[in-house]
C-alpha positions in Angstrom: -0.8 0.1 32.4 0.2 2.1 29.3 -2.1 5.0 28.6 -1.4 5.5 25.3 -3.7 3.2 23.9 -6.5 4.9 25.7 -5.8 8.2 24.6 -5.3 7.0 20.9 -8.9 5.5 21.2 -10.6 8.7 23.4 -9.2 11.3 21.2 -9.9 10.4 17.9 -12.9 8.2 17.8 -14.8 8.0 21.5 -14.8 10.0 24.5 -16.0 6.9 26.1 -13.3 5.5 28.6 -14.4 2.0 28.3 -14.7 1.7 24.2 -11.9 4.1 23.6 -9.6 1.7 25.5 -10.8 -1.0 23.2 -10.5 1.0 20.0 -7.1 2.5 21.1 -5.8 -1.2 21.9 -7.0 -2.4 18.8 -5.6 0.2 16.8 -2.3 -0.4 17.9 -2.7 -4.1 17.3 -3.4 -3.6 13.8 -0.4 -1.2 13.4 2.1 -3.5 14.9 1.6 -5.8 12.2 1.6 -3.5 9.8 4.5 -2.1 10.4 6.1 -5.4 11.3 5.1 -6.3 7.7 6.8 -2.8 6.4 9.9 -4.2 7.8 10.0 -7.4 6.2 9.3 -6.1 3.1 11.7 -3.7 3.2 14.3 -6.1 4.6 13.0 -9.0 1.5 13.5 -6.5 -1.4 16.9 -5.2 0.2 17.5 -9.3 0.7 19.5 -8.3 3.9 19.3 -7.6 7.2 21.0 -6.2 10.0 20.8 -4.0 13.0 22.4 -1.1 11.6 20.3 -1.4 8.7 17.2 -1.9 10.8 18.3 1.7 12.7 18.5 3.2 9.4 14.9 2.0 8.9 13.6 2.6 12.0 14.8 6.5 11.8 13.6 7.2 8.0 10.1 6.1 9.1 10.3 8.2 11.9 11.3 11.1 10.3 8.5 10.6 7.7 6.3 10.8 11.1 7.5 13.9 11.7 8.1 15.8 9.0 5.4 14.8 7.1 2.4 13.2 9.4 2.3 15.4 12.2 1.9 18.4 10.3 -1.2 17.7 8.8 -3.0 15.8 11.9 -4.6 18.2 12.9 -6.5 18.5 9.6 -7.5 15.3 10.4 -7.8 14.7 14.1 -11.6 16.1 14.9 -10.5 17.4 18.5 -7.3 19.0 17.5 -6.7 23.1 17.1 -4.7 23.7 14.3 -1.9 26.6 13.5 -4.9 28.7 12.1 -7.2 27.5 14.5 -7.2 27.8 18.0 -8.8 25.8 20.8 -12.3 26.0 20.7 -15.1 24.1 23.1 -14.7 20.9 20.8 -10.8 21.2 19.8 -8.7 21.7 23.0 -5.7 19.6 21.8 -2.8 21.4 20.8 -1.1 20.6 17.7 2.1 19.1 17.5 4.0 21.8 15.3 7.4 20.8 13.4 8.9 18.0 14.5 5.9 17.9 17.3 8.4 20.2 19.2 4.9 22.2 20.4 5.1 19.3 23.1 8.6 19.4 24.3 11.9 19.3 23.0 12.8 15.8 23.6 9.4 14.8 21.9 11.7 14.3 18.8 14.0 12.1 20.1 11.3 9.9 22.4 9.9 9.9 18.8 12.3 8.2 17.2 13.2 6.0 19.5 10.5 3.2 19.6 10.8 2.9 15.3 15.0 2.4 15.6 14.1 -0.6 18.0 11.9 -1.7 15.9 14.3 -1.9 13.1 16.9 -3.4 15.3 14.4 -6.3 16.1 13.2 -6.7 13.1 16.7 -7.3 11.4 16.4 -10.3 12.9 14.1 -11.3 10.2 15.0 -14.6 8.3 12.8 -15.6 5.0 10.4 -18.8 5.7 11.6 -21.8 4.0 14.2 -20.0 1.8 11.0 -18.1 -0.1 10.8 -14.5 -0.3 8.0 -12.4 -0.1 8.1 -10.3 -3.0 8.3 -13.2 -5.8 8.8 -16.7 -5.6 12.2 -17.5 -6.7 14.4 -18.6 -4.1 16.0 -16.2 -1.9 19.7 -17.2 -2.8 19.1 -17.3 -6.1 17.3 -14.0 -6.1 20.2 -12.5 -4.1 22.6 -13.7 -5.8 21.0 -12.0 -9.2 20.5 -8.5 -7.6 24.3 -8.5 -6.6 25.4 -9.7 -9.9 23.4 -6.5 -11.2 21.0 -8.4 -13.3 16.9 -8.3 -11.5 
């Protein structure tokens, strides 16, 4: 069974085992869509989609992970230590650090793994019934307008 949900839930919200799996699973429920959602809009206003375009996507959101979220987790995490602030009875995670290197030197690459795939996969995303998502004029005909240079 993946762990990761469990420790998502038990670290930030619950130490309960039982409700932090719940919370955990949950949260990663919700984020999967939402970032299935980031891809299609992304794919919709771009009105293509490929894999190596969906790599591309996948590694710019993971960068933004960790350049710019990681840093500042543990100014929101409540069990984290921080760069300032070491562990204390309450706060015995360490913080990730640039890049989250503070927990390996592969963590970067492990990192950016799972959001490339997700790109890949989702650059198999086709518009329902020729509509986009972004406005309602056909998707050929809205296409064909952005590559004629006139939106």
């Amino acid at each position: 069974m993946d762990e990761h949900p469990l420790h998502a839930g038990r670290t930030v919200f619950t130490p309960d085992h039982r409700r932090a799996l719940v919370v955990g699973f949950a949260l990663h429920f919700f984020n999967g869509w939402l970032f299935a959602l980031f891809y299609a809009l992304v794919f919709d206003a771009l009105c293509q989609s490929g894999l190596l375009l969906g790599a591309l996507v996948g590694l710019l959101q993971a960068l933004v992970v960790l350049i710019t979220l990681l840093p500042i987790l543990p100014s929101l995490h409540p069990r984290m230590a921080s760069e300032h602030r070491g562990p204390g009875p309450t706060r015995a995670l360490e913080p990730p650090g640039f890049l989250a290197l503070n927990y390996g030197r592969r963590t970067p690459l492990v990192t950016i793994r799972p959001p490339r795939l997700r790109g890949v996969i989702g650059a198999f995303y086709q518009p329902l019934q020729g509509k986009r998502i972004l406005t309602s004029r056909p998707c050929c005909e809205r296409c064909k307008s952005l590559k004629a240079g006139a939106l």
